[in-house]
N, C-alpha and C positions, 0 to 999 in steps of 0.2 A: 850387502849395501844397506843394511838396518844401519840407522832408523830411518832412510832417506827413502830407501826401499822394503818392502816388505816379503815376506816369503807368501808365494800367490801372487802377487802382485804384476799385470798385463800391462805394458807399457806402448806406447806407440812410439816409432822409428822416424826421424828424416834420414834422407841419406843424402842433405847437402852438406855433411861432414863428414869425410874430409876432403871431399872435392865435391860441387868448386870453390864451394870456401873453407879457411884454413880450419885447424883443430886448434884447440885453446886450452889452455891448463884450465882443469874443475870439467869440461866435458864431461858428461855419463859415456859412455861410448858404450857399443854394444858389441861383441865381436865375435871371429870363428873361433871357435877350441883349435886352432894350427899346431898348436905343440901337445895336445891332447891334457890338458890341465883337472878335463874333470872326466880322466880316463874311460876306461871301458864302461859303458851302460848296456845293461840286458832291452833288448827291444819288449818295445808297450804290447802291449796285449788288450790289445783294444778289442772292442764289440762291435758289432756291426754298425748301429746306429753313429755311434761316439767316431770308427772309422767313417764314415760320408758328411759328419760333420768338418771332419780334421779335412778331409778332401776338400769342403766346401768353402772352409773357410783359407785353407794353400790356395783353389783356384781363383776366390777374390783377393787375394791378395795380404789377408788380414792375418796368417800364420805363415812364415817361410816352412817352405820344406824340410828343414834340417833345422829346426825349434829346437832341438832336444843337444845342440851342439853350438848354443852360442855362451857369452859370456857376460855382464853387467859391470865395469868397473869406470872408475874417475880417474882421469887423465891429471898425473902429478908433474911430471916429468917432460918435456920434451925435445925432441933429437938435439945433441948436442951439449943438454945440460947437464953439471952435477949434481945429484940428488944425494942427500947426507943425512941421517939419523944420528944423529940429534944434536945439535949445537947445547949449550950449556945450558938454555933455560928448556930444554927439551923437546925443542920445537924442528919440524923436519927444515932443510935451507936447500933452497934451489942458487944452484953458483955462489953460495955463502949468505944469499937472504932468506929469512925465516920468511915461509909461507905461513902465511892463516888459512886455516881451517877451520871457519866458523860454524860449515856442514857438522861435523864432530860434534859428539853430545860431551859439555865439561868432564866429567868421569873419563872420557876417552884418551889415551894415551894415544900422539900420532905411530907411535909403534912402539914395540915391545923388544923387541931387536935391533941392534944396531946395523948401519951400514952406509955406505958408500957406492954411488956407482956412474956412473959416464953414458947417457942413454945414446946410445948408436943412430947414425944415421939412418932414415928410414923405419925408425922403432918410436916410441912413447912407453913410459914407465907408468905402470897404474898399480891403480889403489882400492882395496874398496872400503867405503865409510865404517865397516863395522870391524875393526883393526884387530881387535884381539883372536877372531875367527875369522878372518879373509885368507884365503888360499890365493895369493896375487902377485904383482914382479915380485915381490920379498921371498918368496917360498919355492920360487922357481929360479934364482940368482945361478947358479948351477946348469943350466940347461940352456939350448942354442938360446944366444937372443941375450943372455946374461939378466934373463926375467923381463927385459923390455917385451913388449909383441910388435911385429911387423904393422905398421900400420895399413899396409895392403890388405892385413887381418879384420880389418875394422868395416862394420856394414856400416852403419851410420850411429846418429847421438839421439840418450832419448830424450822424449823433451816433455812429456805428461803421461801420469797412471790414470789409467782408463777402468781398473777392475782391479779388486771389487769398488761398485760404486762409493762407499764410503771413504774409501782412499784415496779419490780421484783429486791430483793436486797437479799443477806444472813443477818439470823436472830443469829451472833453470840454472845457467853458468853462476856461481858464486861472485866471482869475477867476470862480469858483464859490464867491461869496461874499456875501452879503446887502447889504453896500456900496457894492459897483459899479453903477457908474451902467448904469439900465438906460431904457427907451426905451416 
């Protein structure tokens, strides 16, 4: 999610998306690895200390238990739409209109690969900001889901980095607008 996100970078969760209120195209969403996207990982090896922190901080609430198994992407797509790379002037088109992507740093190509795709009912297509190295629906097209994720996949949207403090900015909607299609 560079440059939006950083690597390191501690984020804080609502989980009033996607219920009870809707998802929105630009959402960060944070989700489970359900289709195992960032496959097998060897378990930490933590110390004792670092273990009763990691405890302390799952039984406040400030780390889920299964940390090591979620995901960070932006919400392109939503059930029902078609998502297309690339109209002529290059730009991605949700149902034939070009989305802006003002997140995107200029240099940023919306993708590098072509495509096409119908997101399913029950799913959202995502993205992540940093397009030429995101492993996201593009690179998963292939597998159940046709690269959408189940939104039942989805813990909540973030909404501020918290850590490291110099980073510390709000993670809002691009689109924080009454118009945007939402979900």
């Amino acid at each position: 999610m560079i440059p939006t996100l950083q690597e390191g970078d501690r984020i804080l969760v609502t989980k009033w998306r996607p219920e009870p209120l809707d998802l929105r195209r630009g959402d960060i969403v944070v989700f489970h690895d359900t289709f195992g996207w960032l496959g097998d990982s060897e378990p930490e090896d933590d110390g004792a200390l670092a273990s009763v922190g990691k405890n302390l901080l799952t039984f406040t609430g400030l780390l889920p238990e299964d940390a090591g198994e979620h995901l960070v992407k932006r919400v392109v797509g939503l059930p029902g739409e078609t998502v297309v790379c690339c109209d002529v002037d290059g730009t991605i088109t949700i149902d034939g209109e070009p989305l802006e992507e003002d997140y995107l740093p200029e240099d940023v190509e919306p993708s590098l690969e072509e495509f096409t795709t119908t997101v399913p009912d029950g799913y959202v297509w995502v993205m992540g900001d940093n397009r030429a190295h995101s492993a996201d629906s593009r690179a998963h097209m292939g597998e159940p889901g046709g690269g959408a994720i189940p939104i039942s996949s989805i813990v909540g949207t973030a909404f501020v980095t918290v850590w490291p403090f110099q980073n510390f900015h709000t993670l809002t909607n691009p689109y924080d607008d009454p118009t945007v299609a939402q979900y």
